[in-house]
C-alpha positions as CSV (number, residue, x, y, z in Angstrom):
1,X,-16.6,-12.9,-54.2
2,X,-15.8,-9.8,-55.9
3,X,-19.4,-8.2,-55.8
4,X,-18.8,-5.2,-53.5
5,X,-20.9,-4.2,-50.6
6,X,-22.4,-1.1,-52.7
7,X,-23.6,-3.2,-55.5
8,X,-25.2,-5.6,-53.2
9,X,-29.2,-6.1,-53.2
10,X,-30.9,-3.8,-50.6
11,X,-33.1,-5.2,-48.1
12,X,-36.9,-5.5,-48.9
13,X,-39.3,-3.4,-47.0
14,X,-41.6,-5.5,-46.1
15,X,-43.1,-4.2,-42.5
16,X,-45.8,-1.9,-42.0
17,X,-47.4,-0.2,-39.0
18,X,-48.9,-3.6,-37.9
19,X,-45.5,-5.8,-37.8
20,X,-43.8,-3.3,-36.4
21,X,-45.8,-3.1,-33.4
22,X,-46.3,-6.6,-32.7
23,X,-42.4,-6.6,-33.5
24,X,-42.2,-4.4,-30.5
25,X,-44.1,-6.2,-28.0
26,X,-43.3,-9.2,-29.0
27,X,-39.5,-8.3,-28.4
28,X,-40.1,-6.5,-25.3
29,X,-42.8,-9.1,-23.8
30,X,-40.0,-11.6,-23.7
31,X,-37.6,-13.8,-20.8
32,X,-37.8,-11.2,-18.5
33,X,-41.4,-10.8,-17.4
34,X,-41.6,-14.5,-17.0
35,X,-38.8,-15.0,-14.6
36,X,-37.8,-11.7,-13.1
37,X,-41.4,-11.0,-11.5
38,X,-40.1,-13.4,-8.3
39,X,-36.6,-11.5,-8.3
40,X,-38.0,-7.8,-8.7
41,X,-40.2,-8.7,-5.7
42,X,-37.5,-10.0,-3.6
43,X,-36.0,-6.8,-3.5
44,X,-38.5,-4.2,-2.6
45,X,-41.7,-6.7,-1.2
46,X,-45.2,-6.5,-2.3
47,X,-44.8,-2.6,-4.4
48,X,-42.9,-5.0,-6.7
49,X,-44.7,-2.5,-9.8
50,X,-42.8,0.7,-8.8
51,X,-38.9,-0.8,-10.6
52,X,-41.2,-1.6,-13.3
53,X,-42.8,1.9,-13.8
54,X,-39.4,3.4,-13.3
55,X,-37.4,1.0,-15.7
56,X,-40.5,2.3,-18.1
57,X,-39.8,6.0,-17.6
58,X,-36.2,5.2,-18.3
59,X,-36.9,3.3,-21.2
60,X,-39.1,5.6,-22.5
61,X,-36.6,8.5,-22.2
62,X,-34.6,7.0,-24.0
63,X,-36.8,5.6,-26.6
64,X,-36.9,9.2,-27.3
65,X,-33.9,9.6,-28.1
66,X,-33.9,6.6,-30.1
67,X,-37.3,8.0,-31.9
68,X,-35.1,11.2,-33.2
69,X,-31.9,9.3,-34.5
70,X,-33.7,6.7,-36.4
71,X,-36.1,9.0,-38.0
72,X,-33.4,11.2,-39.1
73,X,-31.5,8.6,-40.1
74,X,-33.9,5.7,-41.0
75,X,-30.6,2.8,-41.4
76,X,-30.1,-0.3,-39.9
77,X,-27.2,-0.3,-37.3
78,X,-28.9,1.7,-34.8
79,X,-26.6,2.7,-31.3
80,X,-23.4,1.6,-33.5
81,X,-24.6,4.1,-36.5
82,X,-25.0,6.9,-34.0
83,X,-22.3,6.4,-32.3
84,X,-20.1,6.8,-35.3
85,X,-21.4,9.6,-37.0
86,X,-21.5,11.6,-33.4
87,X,-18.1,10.7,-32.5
88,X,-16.1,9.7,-35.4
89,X,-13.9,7.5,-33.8
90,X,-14.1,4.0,-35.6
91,X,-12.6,1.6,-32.3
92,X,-15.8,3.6,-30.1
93,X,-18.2,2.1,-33.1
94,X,-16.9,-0.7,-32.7
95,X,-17.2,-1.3,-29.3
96,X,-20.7,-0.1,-28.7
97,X,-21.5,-2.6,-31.9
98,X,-19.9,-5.4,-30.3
99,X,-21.6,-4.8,-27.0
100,X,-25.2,-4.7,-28.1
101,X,-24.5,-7.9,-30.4
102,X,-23.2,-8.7,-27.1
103,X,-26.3,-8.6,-25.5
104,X,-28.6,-9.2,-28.1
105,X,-26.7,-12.8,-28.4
106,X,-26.3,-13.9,-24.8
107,X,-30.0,-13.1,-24.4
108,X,-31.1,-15.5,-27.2
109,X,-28.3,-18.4,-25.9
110,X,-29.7,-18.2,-22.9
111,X,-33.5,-18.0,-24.5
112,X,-32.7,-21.0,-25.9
113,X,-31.5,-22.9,-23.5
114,X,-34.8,-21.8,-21.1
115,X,-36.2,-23.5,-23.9
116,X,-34.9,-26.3,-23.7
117,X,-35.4,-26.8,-20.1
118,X,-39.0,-25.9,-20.2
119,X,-38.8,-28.3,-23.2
120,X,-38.1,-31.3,-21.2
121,X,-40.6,-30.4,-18.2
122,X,-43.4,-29.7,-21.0
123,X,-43.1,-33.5,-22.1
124,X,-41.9,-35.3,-19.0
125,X,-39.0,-36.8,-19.6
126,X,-34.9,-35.8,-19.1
127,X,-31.7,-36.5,-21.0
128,X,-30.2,-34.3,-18.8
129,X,-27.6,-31.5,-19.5
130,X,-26.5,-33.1,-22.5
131,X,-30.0,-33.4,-23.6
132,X,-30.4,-29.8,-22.8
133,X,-27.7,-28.6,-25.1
134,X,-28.7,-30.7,-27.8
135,X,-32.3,-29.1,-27.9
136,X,-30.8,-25.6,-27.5
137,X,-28.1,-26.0,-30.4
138,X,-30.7,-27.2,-32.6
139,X,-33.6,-24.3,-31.8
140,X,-31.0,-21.8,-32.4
141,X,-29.9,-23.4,-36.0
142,X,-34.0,-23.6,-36.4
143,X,-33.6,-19.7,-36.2
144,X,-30.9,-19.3,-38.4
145,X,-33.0,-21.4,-40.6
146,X,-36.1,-19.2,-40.4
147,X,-33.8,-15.8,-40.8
148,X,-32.3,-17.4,-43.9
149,X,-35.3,-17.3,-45.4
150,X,-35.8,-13.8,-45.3
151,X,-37.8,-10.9,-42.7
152,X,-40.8,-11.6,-44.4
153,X,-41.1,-14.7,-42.6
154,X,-39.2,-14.2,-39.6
155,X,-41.8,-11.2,-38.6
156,X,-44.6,-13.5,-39.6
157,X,-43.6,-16.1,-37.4
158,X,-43.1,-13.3,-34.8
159,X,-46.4,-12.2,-35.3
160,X,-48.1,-15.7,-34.4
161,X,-45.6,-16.1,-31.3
162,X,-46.1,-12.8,-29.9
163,X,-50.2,-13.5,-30.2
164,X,-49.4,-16.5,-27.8
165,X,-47.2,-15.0,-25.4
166,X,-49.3,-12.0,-25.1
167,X,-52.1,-14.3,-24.5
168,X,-50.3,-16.6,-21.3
169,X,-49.9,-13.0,-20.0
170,X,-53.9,-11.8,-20.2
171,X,-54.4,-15.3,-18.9
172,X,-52.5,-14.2,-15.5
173,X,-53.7,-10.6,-15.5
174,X,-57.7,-12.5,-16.2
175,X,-57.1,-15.0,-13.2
176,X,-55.9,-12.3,-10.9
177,X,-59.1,-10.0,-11.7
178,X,-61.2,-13.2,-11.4
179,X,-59.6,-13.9,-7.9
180,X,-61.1,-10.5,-6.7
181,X,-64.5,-12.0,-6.2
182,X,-63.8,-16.0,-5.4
183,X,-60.4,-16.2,-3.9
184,X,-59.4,-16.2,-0.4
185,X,-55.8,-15.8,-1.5
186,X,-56.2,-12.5,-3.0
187,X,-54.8,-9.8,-1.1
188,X,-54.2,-6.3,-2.9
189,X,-53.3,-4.5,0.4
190,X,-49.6,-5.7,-0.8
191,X,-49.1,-4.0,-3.9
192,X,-48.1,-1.0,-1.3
193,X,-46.1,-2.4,1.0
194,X,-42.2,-2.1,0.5
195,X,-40.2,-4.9,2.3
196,X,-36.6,-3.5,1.2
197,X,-34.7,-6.0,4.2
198,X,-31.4,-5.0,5.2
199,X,-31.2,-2.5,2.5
200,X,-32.2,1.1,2.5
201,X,-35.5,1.9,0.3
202,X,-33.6,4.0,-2.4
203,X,-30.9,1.2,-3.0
204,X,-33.3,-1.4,-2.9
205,X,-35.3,0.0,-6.0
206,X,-32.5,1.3,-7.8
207,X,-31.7,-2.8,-7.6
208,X,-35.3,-3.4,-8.4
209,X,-34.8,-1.4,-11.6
210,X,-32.0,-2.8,-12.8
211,X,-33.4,-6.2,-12.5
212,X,-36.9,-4.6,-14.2
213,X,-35.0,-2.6,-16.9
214,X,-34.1,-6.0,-18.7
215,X,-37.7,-7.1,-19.3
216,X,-38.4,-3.3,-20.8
217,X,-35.5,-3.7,-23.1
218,X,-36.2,-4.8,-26.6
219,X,-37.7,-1.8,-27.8
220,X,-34.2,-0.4,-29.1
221,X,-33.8,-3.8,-31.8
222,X,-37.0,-1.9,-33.6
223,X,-34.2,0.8,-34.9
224,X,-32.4,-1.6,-36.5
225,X,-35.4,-3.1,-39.1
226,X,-35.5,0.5,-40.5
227,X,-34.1,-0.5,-43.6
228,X,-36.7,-3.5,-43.9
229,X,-39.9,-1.0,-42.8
230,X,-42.3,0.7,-45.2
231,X,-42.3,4.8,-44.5
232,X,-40.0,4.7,-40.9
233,X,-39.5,8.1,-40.8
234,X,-43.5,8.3,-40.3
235,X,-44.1,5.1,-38.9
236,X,-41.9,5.2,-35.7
237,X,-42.9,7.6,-33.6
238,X,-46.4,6.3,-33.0
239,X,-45.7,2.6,-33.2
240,X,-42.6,2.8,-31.1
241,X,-44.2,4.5,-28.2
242,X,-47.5,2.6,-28.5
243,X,-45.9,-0.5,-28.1
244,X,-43.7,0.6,-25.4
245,X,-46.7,1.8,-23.5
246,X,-48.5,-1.3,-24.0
247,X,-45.8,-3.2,-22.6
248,X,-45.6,-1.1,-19.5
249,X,-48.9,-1.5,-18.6
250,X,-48.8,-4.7,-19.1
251,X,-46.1,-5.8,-16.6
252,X,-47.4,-3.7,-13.9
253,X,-50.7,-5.2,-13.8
254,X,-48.6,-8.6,-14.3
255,X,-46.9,-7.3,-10.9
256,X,-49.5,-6.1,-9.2
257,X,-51.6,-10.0,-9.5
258,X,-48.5,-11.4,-8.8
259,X,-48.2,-10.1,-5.3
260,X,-51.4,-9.8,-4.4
261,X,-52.4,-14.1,-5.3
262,X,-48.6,-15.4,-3.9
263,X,-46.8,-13.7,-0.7
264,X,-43.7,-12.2,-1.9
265,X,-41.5,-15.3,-0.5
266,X,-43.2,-18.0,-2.3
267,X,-42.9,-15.4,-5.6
268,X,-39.3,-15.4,-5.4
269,X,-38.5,-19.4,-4.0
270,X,-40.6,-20.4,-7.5
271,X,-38.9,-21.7,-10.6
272,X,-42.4,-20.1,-12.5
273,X,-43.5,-17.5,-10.6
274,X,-46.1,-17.1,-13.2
275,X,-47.1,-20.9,-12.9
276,X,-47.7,-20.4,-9.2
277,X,-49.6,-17.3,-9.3
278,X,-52.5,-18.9,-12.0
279,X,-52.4,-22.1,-10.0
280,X,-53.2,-20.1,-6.1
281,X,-55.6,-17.8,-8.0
282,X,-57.5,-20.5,-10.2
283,X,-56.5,-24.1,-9.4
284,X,-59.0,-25.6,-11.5
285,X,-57.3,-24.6,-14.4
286,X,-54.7,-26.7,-16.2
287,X,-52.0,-24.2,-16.4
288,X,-49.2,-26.7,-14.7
289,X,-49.6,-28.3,-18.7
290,X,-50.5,-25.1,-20.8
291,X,-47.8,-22.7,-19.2
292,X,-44.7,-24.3,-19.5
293,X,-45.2,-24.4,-23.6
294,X,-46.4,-20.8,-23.3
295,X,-42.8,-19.8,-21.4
296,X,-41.5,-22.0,-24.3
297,X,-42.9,-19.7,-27.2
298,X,-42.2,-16.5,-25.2
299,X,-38.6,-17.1,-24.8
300,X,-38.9,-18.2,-28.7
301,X,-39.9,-15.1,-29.7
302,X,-37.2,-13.3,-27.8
303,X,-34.3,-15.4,-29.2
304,X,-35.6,-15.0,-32.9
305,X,-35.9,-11.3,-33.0
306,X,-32.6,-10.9,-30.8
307,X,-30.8,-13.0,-33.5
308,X,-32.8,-11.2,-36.7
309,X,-31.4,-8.2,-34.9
310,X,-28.0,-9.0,-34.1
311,X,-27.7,-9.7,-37.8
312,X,-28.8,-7.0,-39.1
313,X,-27.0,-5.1,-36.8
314,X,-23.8,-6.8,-38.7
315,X,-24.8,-6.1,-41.7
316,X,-25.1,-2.7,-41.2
317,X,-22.2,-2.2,-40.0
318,X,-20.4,-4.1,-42.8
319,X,-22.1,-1.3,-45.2
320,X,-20.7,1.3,-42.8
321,X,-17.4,-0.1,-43.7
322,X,-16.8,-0.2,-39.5
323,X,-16.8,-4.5,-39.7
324,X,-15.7,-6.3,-43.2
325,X,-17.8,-5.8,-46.0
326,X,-18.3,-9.8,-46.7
327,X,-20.5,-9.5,-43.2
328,X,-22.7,-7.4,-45.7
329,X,-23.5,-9.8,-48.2
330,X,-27.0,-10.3,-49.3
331,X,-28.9,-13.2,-50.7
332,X,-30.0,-12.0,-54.2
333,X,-32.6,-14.4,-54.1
334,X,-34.0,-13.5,-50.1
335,X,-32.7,-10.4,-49.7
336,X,-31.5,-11.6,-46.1
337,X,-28.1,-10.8,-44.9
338,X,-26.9,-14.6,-44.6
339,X,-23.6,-14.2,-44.0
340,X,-24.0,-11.9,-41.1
341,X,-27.0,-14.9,-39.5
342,X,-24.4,-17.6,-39.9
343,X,-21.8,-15.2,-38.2
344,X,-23.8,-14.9,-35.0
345,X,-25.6,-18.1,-35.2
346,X,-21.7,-19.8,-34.2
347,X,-21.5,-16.9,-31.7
348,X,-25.0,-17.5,-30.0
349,X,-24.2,-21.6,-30.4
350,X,-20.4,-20.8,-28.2
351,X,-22.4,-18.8,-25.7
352,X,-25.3,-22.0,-25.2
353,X,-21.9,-23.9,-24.4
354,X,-20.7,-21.4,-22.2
355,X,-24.1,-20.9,-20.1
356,X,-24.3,-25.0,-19.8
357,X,-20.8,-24.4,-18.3
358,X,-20.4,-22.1,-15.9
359,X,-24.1,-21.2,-15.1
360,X,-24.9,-21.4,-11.5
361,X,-28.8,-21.5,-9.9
362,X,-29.0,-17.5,-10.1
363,X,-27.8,-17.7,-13.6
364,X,-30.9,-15.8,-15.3
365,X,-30.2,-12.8,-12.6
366,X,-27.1,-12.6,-13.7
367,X,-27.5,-12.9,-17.5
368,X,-30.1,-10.3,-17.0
369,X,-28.7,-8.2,-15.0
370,X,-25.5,-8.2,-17.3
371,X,-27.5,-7.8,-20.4
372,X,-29.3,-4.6,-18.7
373,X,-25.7,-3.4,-17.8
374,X,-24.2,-3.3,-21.1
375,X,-27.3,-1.7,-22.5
376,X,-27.9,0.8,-20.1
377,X,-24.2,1.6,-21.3
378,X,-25.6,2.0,-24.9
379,X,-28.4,4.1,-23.8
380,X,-26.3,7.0,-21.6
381,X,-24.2,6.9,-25.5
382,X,-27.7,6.9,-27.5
383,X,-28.9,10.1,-25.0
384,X,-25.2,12.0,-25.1
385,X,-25.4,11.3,-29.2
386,X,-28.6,12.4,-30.3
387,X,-27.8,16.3,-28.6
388,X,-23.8,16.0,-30.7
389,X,-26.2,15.2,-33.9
390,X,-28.0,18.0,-33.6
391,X,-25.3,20.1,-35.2
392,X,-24.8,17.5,-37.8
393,X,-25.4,20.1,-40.8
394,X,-24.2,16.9,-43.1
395,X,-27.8,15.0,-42.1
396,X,-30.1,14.5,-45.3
397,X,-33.5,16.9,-46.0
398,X,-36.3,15.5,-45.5
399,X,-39.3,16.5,-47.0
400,X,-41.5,15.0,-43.7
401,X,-39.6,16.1,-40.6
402,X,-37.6,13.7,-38.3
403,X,-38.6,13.4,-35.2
404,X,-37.4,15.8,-32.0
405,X,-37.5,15.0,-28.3
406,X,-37.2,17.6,-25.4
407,X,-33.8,18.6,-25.3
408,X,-34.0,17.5,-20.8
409,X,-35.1,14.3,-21.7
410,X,-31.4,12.8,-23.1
411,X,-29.7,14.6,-20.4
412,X,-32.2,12.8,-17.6
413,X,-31.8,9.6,-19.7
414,X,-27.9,9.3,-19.7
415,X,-28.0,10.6,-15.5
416,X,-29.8,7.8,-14.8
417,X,-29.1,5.2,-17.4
418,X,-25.0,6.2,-15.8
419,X,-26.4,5.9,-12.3
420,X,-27.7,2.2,-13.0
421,X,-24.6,1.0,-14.7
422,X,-22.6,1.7,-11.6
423,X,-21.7,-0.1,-8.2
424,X,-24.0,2.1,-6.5
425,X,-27.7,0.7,-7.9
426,X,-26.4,-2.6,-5.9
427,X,-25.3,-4.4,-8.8
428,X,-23.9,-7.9,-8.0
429,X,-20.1,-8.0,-8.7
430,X,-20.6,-11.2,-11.1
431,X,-22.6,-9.0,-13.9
432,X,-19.3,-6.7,-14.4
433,X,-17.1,-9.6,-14.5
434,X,-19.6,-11.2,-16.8
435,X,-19.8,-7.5,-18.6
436,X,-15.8,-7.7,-18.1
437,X,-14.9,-10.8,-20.1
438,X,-17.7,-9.9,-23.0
439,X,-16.0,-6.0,-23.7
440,X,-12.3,-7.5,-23.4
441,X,-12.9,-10.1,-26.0
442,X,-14.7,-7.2,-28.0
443,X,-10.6,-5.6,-27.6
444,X,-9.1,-8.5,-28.6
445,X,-11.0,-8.9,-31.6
446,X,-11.1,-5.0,-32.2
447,X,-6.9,-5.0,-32.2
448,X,-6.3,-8.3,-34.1
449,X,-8.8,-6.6,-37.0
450,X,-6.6,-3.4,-36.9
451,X,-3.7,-5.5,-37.3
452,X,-4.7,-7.4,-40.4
453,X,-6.0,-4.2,-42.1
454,X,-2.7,-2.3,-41.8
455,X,-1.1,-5.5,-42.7
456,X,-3.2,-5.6,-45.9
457,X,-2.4,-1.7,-46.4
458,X,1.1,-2.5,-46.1
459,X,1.0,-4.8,-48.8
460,X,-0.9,-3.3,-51.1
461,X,1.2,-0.5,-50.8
462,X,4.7,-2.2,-51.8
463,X,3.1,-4.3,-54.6
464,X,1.9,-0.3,-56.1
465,X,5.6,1.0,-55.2
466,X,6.9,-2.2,-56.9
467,X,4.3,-2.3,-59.7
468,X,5.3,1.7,-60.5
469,X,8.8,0.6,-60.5
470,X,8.5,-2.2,-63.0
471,X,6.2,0.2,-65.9
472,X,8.3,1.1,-68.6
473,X,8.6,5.1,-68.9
474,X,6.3,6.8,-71.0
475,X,7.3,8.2,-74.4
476,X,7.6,11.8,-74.3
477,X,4.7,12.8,-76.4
């Protein structure tokens, strides 16, 4: 193919206020809320909402800084396209690129092989861990499938599967409100009582948090559709933070039933936390049948836009010249980066293998935990860039305005995005060696790319030396 990158198709803007927004909650109302409600609690008791309106603050810090990039420069890539223009250095780039695909991937693997479990226990029957990975390869190839086609569909399926999810959740937050005048279960008196165990209060939310700060992420894939979304230097402001408000209500009132239908205990020993809270605060309802396919499309939804993300993250860096440029291919037909979706559809199909493997019974802790860890790592980079930006004189006029956010508000951001990425938020040790492995083989790959460009250099230089060499001298005119 000897099309290059710059004469490729562009993307087709296809989403408007609307899509973007249910893009946003749809992404953010994902795994997490559904299986980390039980965990969260664990840590601090019945206040379980507190980690949740502190990984919202957080977020929402940093969305800020998020909000001022992408409006002033409105290109897919996101933290990766920050991170080179503030620091120049193409091996950083590189390495915050590879850890949010990092992320984005392991999160959608592991989506889809929830999926799959729930998949089985939906219908009643069991193939067994074989039958598992079957189910989970093939849903993830479905995604590639439905990427192929192009973001036009992908964000219209996103908008039907966000509908449902959102809907399993209103179904809890309904049951808990209708508990208040019929159940005897109910007990709100919880929802202030910290049970923190053998760990100090501070340490035990700063765990909480962590935990809580992987079912507010999501909100930072948005940056990376900017290329595909009508107007996103006016859009973003007001969709981003309405849909990251949304969310946060959302889960706190999510908490707060929780607690107050199932003692903290019960919350965490439960497979479906969720399952059990509808079925103590409304047992006439069918919701052991209904919410295991709801769980089903939630965790659907958050493994298709992590893998429309990831790819899109790929191909813009292919156009930023910081990956290959083939990784920026288009389809001239769907406008959809298709050689960047197949590149981290076998990437997110190794990673369903490797969960199957060497996953143990705390493995969704773990995977997000680890996910929250490497971006919480991209965040403190996001908050540090966006104030090195602001003397970027090189950053294109506008006619409208980007965005600006109060200069304190990066500085708090990175402080306590830094504070939860280390040892002393109570991290388990098996999310850095998780973390550990992912960044070393981002190295390995980073080094054996440098190698075969200067290679390539090398040899395009003595074939010019020897090409200049062989040319006959020119005639004295």
């Amino acid at each position: 193919m000897t099309e290059t990158v710059e004469r490729q198709p562009r993307l087709r803007r296809v989403m408007g206020p609307g899509m973007l927004l249910l893009f946003i909650v749809g992404d953010i109302l994902g795994t997490g809320v559904y299986a980390l409600i039980g965990d969260v609690a664990a840590e601090v008791g019945g206040a379980a909402w507190v980690p949740f309106l502190l990984a919202f603050l957080i977020a929402a810090m940093t969305a800020l800084s998020y909000l001022e990039l992408v409006t002033k420069y409105p290109q897919a890539a996101g933290a990766a396209l920050y991170a080179q223009k503030a620091f120049d250095n193409q091996f950083f780039t590189f390495a915050v690129a590879f850890v949010v695909m990092s992320a984005a991937i392991t999160s959608a693997s592991t989506a889809a092989r929830f999926f799959a479990a729930n998949f089985f226990t939906a219908f009643h029957f069991d193939w067994g861990t074989t039958g598992i990975v079957v189910i989970a390869m093939l849903f993830v190839a479905l995604l590639a499938a439905v990427n192929l086609r192009g973001v036009g569909e992908s964000v219209k399926l996103n908008v039907g599967l966000t509908c449902i999810e959102v809907s399993g959740l209103l179904l809890v937050i309904f049951v808990g409100l209708w508990a208040v005048a019929g159940s005897e279960h109910v007990d709100y008196s919880r929802m202030v009582a910290f049970d923190t165990g053998d760990k100090n209060l501070f340490l035990a939310l700063t765990t909480a948090t962590s935990l809580a700060f992987f079912a507010m992420t999501g909100f930072e894939d948005s940056v990376n559709m900017a290329e595909e979304t009508k107007n996103p230097v006016k859009t973003f402001p007001k969709v981003l933070l309405s849909g990251l408000s949304i969310t946060g209500v959302v889960y706190m009132i999510v908490a707060i039933v929780a607690v107050a239908l199932v003692p903290v205990p019960a919350l965490k020993a439960s497979e479906t936390p969720l399952v059990e809270v509808v079925q103590i605060g409304a047992p006439g309802l069918p919701i052991k049948d209904i919410l295991p396919f709801i769980s089903m499309v939630a965790v659907s939804n958050t493994a298709l836009i992590s893998m429309l993300m990831s790819s899109r993250l790929i191909y813009g860096m292919a156009r930023q010249r910081v990956l290959p440029p083939i990784l920026g291919t288009v389809s001239p037909a769907r406008r959809a980066p298709w050689v960047a979706i197949l590149f981290t559809t076998t990437i997110a199909l190794g990673q369903i293998l490797y969960v199957t493997a060497f996953a143990n019974t705390d493995a969704i802790e773990v995977l997000g935990g680890t996910t929250s860890l490497l971006l919480l790592a991209v965040f403190a980079t996001v908050n540090v860039a966006v104030l090195v930006l602001r003397r970027d004189v090189r950053a294109p006029r506008k006619k409208l305005s980007h965005f600006r956010t109060p200069t304190a508000l990066p500085v708090i951001g990175c402080l306590a995005s830094l504070y939860l990425v280390t040892p002393l938020s109570g991290r388990p040790g098996q999310q850095y060696l998780l973390a550990g492995i992912l960044i070393a083989t981002g190295v390995v790959l980073s080094g054996v790319t440098l190698l075969v460009t200067r290679r390539r250099a090398n040899r395009r230089a003595v074939d010019g030396s020897r090409s200049a060499s062989a040319a006959p001298p020119r005639e004295a005119q």
